[in-house]
N, C-alpha and C positions, 0 to 999 in steps of 0.2 A: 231276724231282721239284720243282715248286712248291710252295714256302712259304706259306703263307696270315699275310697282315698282319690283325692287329685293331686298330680303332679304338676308343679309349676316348670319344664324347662324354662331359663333363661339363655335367650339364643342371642349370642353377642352381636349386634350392629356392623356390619363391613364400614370401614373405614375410609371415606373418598379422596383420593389424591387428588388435586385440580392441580395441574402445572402449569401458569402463566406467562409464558414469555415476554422480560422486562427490555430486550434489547433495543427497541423502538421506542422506550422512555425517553421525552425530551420536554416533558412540561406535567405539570398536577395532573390536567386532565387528560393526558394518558395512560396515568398512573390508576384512576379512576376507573376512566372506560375499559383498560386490561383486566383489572382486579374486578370490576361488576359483571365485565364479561362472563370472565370463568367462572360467577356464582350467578350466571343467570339470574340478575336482577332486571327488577322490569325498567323499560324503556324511564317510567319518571322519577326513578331512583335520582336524588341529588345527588351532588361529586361534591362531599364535604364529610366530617368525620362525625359528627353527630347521626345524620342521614345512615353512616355505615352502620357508628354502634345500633343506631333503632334497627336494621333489618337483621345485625348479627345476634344480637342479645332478646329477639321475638322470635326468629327462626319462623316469621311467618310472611314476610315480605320475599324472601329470595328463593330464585329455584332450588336452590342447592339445599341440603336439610343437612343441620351434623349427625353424626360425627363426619369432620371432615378436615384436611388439612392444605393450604395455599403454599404449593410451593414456586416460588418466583427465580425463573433463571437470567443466564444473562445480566448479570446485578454493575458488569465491568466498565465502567466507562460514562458512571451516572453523574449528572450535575449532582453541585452540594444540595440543591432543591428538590431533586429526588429523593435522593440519600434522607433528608430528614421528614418530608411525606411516607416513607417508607416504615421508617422508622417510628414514625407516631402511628402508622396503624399496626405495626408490630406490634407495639404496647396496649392500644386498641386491642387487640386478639388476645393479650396475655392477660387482660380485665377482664374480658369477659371468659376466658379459659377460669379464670377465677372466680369468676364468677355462675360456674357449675354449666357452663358451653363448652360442649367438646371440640373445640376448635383449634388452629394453630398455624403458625405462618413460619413456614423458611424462606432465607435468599443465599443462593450461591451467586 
């Protein structure tokens, strides 16, 4: 009576780029509609930072699934109110990266 061995491969997850173009930033909520855009969040996704962590931190709300990373170009020529919307979902990403979500945001 042979036993039969099973092999577990573990086959690494591809890693998605979204590249968001920020150049047309000129208010919250297009900071919003850009960023929801490129994760294919659905049409009643609210534009507020709570709203993002519940669909980043369930990964069951947005089209997009991790691992994945936001990269935002065109960062040049932002109001100081972009700049700190930005910036607090930067930190936003790095919580919940920390909190065991393979996520992550750049901005050039």
């Amino acid at each position: 009576d042979k036993k039969k061995k099973e092999f577990v491969v573990n086959t690494p997850i591809e890693r998605t780029t979204l590249n968001v173009d920020g150049s047309r930033w000129r208010s919250v909520d297009d900071v919003y509609n850009g960023l929801l855009s490129g994760l294919k969040a659905p049409e009643w996704h609210s534009r507020n930072l709570d709203a993002l962590w519940d669909s980043l931190s369930s990964d069951q709300i947005n089209g997009v699934r991790a691992p994945f990373e936001v990269h935002i170009t065109s960062a040049a020529g932002w109001t100081q109110e972009i700049e700190d919307i930005v910036s607090q979902i930067s930190a936003l990403f790095a919580d919940a990266r920390q909190g065991g979500v393979d996520i992550s945001m750049t901005v050039d």
